[in-house]
C-alpha positions as YAML, in Angstrom:
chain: A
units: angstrom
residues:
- id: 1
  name: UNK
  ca: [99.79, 92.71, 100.32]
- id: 2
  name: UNK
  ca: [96.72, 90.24, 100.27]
- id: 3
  name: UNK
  ca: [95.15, 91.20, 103.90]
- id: 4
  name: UNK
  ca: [92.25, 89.72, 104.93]
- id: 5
  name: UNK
  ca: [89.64, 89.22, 107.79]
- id: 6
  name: UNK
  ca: [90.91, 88.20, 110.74]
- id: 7
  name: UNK
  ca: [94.74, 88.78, 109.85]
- id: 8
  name: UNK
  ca: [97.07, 89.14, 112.31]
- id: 9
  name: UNK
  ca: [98.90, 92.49, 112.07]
- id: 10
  name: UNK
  ca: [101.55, 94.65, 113.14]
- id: 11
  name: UNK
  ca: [101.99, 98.56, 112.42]
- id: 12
  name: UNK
  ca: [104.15, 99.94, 110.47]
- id: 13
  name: UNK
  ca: [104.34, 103.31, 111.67]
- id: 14
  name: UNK
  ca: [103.44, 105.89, 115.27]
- id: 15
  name: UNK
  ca: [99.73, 106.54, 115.77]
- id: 16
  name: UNK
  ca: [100.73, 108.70, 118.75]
- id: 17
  name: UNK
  ca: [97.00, 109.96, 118.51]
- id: 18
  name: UNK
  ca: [95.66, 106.58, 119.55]
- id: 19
  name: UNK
  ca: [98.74, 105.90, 121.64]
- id: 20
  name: UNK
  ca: [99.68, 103.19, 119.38]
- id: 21
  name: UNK
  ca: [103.36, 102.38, 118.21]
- id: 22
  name: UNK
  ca: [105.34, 100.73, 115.47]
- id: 23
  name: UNK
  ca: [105.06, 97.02, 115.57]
- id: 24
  name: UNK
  ca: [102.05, 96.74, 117.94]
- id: 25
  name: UNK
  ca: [100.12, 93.87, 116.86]
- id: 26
  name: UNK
  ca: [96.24, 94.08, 116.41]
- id: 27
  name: UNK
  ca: [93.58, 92.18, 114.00]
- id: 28
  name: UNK
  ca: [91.66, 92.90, 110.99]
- id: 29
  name: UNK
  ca: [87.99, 92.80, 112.31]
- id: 30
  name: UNK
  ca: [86.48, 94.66, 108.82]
- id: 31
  name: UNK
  ca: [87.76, 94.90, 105.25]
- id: 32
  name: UNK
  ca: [87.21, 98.78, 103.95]
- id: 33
  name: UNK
  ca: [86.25, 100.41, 100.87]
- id: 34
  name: UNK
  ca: [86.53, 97.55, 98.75]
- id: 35
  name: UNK
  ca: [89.86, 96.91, 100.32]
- id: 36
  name: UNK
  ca: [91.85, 100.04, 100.26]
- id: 37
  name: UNK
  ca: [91.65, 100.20, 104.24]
- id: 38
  name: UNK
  ca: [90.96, 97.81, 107.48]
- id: 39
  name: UNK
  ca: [89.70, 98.47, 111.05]
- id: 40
  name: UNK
  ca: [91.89, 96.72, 112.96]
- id: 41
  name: UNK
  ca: [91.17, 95.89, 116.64]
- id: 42
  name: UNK
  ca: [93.83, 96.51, 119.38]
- id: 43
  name: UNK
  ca: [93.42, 94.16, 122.22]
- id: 44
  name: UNK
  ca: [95.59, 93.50, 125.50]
- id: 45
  name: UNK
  ca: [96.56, 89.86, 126.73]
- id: 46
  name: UNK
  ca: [92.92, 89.26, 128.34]
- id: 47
  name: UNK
  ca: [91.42, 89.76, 125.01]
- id: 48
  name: UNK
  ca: [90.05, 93.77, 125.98]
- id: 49
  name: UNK
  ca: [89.84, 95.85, 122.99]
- id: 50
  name: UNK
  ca: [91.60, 99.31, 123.93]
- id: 51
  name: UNK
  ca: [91.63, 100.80, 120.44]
- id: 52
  name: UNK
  ca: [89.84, 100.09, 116.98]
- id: 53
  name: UNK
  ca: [91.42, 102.17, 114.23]
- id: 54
  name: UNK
  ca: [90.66, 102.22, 110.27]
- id: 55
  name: UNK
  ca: [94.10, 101.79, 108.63]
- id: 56
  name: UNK
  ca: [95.79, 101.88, 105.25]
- id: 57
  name: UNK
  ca: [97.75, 98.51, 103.92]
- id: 58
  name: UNK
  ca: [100.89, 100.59, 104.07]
- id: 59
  name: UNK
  ca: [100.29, 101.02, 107.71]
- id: 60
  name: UNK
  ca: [100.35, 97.43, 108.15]
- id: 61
  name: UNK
  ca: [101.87, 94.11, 107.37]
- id: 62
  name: UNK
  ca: [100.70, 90.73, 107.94]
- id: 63
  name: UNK
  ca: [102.20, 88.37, 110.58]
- id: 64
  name: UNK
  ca: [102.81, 85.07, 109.65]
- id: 65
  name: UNK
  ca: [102.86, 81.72, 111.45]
- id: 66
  name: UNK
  ca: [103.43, 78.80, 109.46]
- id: 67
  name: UNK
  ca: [106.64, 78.74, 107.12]
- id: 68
  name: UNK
  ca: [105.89, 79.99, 102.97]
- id: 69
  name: UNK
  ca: [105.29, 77.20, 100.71]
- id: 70
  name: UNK
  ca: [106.97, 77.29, 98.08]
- id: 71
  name: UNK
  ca: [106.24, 75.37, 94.40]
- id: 72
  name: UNK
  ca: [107.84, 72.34, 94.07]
- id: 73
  name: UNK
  ca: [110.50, 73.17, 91.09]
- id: 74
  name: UNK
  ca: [110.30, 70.74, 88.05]
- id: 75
  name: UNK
  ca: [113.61, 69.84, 87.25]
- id: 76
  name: UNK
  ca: [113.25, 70.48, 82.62]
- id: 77
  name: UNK
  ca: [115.86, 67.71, 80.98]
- id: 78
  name: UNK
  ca: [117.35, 68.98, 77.82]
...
C-alpha cells in the first residue's frame, strides 16, 4: 500500500484505547520511520482534531475518490 501525506484513511482494526473503531476515517498528517508508520489525525465534521495516533499500514487502508485508471490494452495482431 503506497500511503502518503495527506491520504485519506480508514482503520482497519479497534483502538479501544483511543476510543477509535474499525472504519473510522482520519488523515495522514506525517510519514514515519522512513515509511513503516503514519500519524494520522482524527477530526470531527467541524474540522476539531480529537485524536492523533501513530499507526502501522496494516492498520490502515487508503480511501479512494476518483475511479482506478487502468492502461489502455494494446490489442497484438498475429
Amino acid at each position: 500500500m503506497k500511503t502518503k501525506l495527506l491520504d485519506v484513511v480508514a482503520l482497519t482494526d479497534d483502538l479501544p484505547e483511543y476510543n477509535l473503531r474499525r472504519g473510522q476515517v482520519g488523515t495522514v498528517v506525517e510519514i514515519l520511520a522512513g515509511g513503516t508508520a503514519f500519524e494520522v489525525e482524527f477530526s470531527d465534521r467541524d474540522g476539531r482534531t480529537y485524536e492523533s495516533v501513530g499507526l502501522r499500514p496494516n492498520q490502515i487502508m487508503t480511501l479512494h475518490y476518483e475511479p482506478m485508471e487502468i492502461e489502455p490494452v494494446q490489442l497484438v495482431r498475429a
